[in-house]
N, C-alpha and C positions, 0 to 999 in steps of 0.2 A: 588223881589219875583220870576222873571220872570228865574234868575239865578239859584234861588234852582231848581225851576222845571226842570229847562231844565241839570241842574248836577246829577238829580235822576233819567230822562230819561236815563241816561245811566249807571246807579248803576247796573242794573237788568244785563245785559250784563257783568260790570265787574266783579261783584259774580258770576255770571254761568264761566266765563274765569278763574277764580281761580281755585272753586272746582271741574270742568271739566279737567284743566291743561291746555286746550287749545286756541287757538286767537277766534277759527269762530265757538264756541258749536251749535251757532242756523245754519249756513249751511242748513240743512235738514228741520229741524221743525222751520222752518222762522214766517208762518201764528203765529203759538200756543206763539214765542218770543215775537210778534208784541205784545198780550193779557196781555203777562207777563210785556213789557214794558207798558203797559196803566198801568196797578195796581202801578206798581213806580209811575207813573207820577200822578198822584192821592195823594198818599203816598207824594209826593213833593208839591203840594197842601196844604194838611194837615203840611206839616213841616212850611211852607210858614208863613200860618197861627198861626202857633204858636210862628212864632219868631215878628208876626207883631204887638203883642197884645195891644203894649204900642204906636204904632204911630198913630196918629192924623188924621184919613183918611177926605177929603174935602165932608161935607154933601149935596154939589151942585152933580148932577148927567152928569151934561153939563161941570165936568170939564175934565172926563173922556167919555163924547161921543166925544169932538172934536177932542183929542190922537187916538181915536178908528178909527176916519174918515179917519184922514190925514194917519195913519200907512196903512189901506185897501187901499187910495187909490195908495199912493207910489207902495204897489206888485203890484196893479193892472194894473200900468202904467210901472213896471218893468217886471211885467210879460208877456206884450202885446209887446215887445220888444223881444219875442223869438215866442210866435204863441197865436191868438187869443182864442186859445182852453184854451193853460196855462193862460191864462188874466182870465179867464169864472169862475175860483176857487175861488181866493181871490172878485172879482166881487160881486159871489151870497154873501158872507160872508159881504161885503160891503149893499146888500139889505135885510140881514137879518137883520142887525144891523138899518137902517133907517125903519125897519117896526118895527122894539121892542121900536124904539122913540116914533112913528103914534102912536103905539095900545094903549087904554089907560088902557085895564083890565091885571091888572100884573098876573094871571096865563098864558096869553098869551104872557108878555113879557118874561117871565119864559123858557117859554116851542122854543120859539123861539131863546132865547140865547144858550139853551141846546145845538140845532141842527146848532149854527152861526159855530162851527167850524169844523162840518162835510165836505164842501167841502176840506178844507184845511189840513184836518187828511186825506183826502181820494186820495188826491191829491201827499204827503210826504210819505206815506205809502202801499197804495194798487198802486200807479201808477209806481212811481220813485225806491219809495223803493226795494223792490226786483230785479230791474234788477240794481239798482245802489250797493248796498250791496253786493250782488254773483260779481259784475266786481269789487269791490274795496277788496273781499276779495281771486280774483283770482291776482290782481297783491298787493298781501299783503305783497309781500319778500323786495317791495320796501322799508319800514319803517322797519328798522333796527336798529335806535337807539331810545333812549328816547326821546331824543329831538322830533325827526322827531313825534314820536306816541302822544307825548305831545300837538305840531302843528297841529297834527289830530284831536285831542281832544277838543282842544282850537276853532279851526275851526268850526267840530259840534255843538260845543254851541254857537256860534255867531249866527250858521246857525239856529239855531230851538229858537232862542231870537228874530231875526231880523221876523221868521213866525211865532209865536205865539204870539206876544206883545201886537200888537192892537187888539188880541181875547182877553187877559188879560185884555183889556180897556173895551173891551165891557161886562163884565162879572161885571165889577167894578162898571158902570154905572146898569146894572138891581139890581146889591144890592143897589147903595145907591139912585134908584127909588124905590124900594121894601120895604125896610129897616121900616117904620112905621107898616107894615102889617106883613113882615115876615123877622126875624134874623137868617138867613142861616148861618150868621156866625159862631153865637156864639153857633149853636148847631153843626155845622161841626168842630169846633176846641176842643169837649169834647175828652177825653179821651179813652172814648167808641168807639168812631170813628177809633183813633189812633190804637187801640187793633184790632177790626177787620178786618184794611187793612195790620197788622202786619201778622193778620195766616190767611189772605187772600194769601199775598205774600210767605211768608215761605211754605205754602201749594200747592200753584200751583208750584213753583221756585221746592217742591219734587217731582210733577209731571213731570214738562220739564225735570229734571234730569237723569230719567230712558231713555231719547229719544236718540239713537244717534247723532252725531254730521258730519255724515260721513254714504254715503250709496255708492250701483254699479254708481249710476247716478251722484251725487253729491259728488266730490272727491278733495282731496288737490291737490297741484302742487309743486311736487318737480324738483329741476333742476340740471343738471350738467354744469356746466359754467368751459369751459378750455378758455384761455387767452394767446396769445401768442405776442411778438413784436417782429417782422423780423426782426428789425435790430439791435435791443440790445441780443436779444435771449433770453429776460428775458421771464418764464412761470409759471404759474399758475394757480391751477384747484380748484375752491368751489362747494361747496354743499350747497344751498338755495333753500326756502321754502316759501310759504304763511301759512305754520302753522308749529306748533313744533316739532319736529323730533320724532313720536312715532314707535317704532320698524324697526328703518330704519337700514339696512345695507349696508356696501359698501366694495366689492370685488376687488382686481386689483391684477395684478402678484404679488407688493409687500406689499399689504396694504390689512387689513380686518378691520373693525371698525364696532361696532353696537352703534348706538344711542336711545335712549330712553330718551330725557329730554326734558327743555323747551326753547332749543334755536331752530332759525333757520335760521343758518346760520355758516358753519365750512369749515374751511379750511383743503383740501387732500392733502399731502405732497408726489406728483409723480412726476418725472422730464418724461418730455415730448419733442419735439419738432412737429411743424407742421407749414416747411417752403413749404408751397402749394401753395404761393402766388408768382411771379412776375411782375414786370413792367417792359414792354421797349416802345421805342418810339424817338418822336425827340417833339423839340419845339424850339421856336426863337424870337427874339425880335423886332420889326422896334421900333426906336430910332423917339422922339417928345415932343412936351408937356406932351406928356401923353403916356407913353410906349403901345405899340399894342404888345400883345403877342398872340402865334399862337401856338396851339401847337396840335397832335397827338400821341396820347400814346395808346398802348394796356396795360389791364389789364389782367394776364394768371393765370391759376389756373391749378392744376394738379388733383384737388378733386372734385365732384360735388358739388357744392355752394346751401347757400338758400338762402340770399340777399347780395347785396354787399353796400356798400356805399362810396362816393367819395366827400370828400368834400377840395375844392379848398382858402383859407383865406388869405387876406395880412396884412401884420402888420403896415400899414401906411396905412391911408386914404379910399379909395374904389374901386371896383370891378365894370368898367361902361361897355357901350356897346356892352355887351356881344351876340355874334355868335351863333350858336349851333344846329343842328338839332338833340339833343340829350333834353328830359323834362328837368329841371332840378328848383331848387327854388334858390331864391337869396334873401339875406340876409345884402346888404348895401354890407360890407365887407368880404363875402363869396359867393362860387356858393356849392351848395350841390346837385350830381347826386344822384340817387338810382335807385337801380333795385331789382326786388323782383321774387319769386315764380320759382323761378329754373333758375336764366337767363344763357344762353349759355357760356359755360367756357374761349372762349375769349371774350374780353368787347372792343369794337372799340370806344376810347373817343374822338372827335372833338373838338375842339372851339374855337376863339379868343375874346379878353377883353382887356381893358385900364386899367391900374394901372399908380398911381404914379411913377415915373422912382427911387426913391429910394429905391420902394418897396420892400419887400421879399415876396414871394411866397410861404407857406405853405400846404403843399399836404398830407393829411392821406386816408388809404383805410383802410377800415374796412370791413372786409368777416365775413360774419356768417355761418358755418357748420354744418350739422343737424348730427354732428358724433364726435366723441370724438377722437383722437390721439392715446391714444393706450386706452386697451379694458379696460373699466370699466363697473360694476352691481351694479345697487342698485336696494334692492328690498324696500318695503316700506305695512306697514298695510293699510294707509290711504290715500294714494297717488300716481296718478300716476307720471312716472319718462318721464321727458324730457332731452337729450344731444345736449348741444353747443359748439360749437368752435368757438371763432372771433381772426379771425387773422390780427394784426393791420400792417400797411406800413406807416409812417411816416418821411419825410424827409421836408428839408425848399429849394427852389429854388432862387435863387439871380441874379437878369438879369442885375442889376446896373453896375457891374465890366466891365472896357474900353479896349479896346486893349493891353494898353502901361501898364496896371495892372497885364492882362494875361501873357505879357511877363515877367514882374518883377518875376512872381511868376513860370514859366518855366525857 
């Protein structure tokens, strides 16, 4: 039961995504979706109900308070594991539920069940939700294929199964306490019912409709993403989006293109180069159980930068003792620098570290440019436009080689 609900919670959204055309129609009118999603979710109730007509529900009430106890108190004790505020939601739901046991006049267990899942609608929807929804539909370009949107999908419904279930338990336990005085069921699964939540939702769903989906404040995110590898010279420029490409264009000395469909995500076919990056430096090895490598490299740009990244990996074993009066994170078998927010166009990198002596040395630098290589426009109805450039440096260092090798091979 808990499955339909939670598949109808998100029906209301993929109807408006249809006949909208677009990923994120609620963007703007988030509050008025929220309203729209409850009438599904309702509607999912009612489906619920109608497929359950022939199962055999348990006439004990205490078989579904103690599913209801142990589900509240599990978030409760998962939720107190991020901050006692989040713990406080599933909580009250937890003492709503042990007072609808206590009370014995069932208009009051009634009316208490109503309000068990308020903290917990208020907690997934008016708290989290809106800032988790706008940030998961500003990096919306990331889900690209089916699969991935599938994963997404699949995801949410674990997620809103695993928070509403034991409210389902507790709903279960006030009918089959109530059940003698009053059959909520069997008048909530008429047909009548059916019909009303039908052009309840058809009615509002023509309402959201008219609403845009896109305003000055609340805008898509399109990107230009160029790609280059310095040492193979291989290049590459897309055009990616968190929504669907509506009246986008794209200008360059040799390329015009207008888009207007439902992808987002297309490749520009421009030959570019943007060899802005070098490396020099020295490095060395002291010879042991465990090689000591030393090394000093500048990293040089000819372009102003917007972060850089440096990340150092061996392909045997690990990366110990590491040196440095440079930040930097360590990862067992990698060291990873970064520098962000404009850092100075030469990079002074220090350190020494222990490898394996049969180690290879693996070194990529990845620049990211807030400018594109040669001039591209896109203009866009619904979106504003961002330009990237990362330009990748990638080679492997090998310290193992002896003297009498060096010679072989001179």
């Amino acid at each position: 039961m808990m499955i339909i609900i939670a598949v109808f919670l998100q029906l209301g959204e993929a109807i408006m995504q249809l006949f909208k055309a677009l990923r994120y129609p609620w963007l703007v009118p988030l509050n008025k979706y929220l309203w729209y999603t409850s009438l599904w979710a309702v509607g999912g109730i009612w489906m619920a109900a109608q497929l359950t007509r022939v199962w055999k529900f348990s006439p004990d009430p205490y078989v579904y308070t103690k599913r209801a106890i142990i589900g509240l108190f599990v978030l409760t004790v998962l939720f107190s594991l991020g901050t006692s505020r989040l713990a406080f939601y599933p909580a009250l739901s937890l003492v709503a539920l042990s007072l609808a046991i206590l009370l014995p006049r069932t208009p009051l267990k009634i009316l208490i069940t109503v309000s068990a899942p308020l903290p917990m609608l208020r907690l997934m929807f008016l708290e989290m939700f809106p800032l988790g929804a706008r940030s998961m539909a500003q990096s919306g370009q990331d889900f690209d294929t089916l699969l991935e949107a599938s994963i997404y999908s699949g995801t949410l419904t674990l997620i809103l199964i695993f928070w509403y279930l034991p409210i389902l338990y507790h709903f279960a336990y006030t009918l089959a306490s109530t059940w003698p005085n009053i059959d909520l069921v069997k008048r909530f699964r008429s047909s009548v019912i059916g019909f009303v939540l039908l052009l309840a939702i058809f009615g509002y769903g023509g309402y959201l409709f008219s609403f845009p989906a896109y305003d000055n404040k609340w805008r898509a995110q399109l990107q230009v993403n160029a790609d280059y590898n310095l040492r193979s010279g291989e290049a590459k420029m897309r055009l990616i989006g968190n929504e669907y490409f509506r009246n986008v264009t794209v200008t360059a000395d040799t390329l015009l293109r207008h888009y207007d469909t439902s992808i987002h995500a297309a490749e520009l076919p421009l030959s570019f180069k943007a060899d802005w990056l070098q490396v020099t430096g020295t490095d060395s090895v002291a010879r042991g159980e465990q090689d000591t490598i030393k090394l000093h490299w500048q990293v040089i740009s000819r372009q102003p930068w917007y972060k850089v990244t440096l990340t150092l990996r061996v392909d045997t074993l690990k990366i110990e003792n590491v040196k440095t009066p440079l930040k930097y994170k360590h990862a067992k078998s990698a060291l990873i620098f970064s520098w962000y927010s404009e850092p100075p166009e030469t990079l002074q990198v220090a350190a020494s570290f222990s490898i394996h002596p049969r180690a290879k040395l693996i070194r990529e630098i990845t620049a990211v440019y807030p400018e594109t290589p040669i001039p591209v426009q896109v203009t866009a109805e619904l979106a504003n436009v961002i330009y990237r450039t990362a330009v990748t440096y990638r080679d492997t260092l090998s310290f193992a080689t002896n003297k009498l090798e060096k010679l072989a091979k001179q």
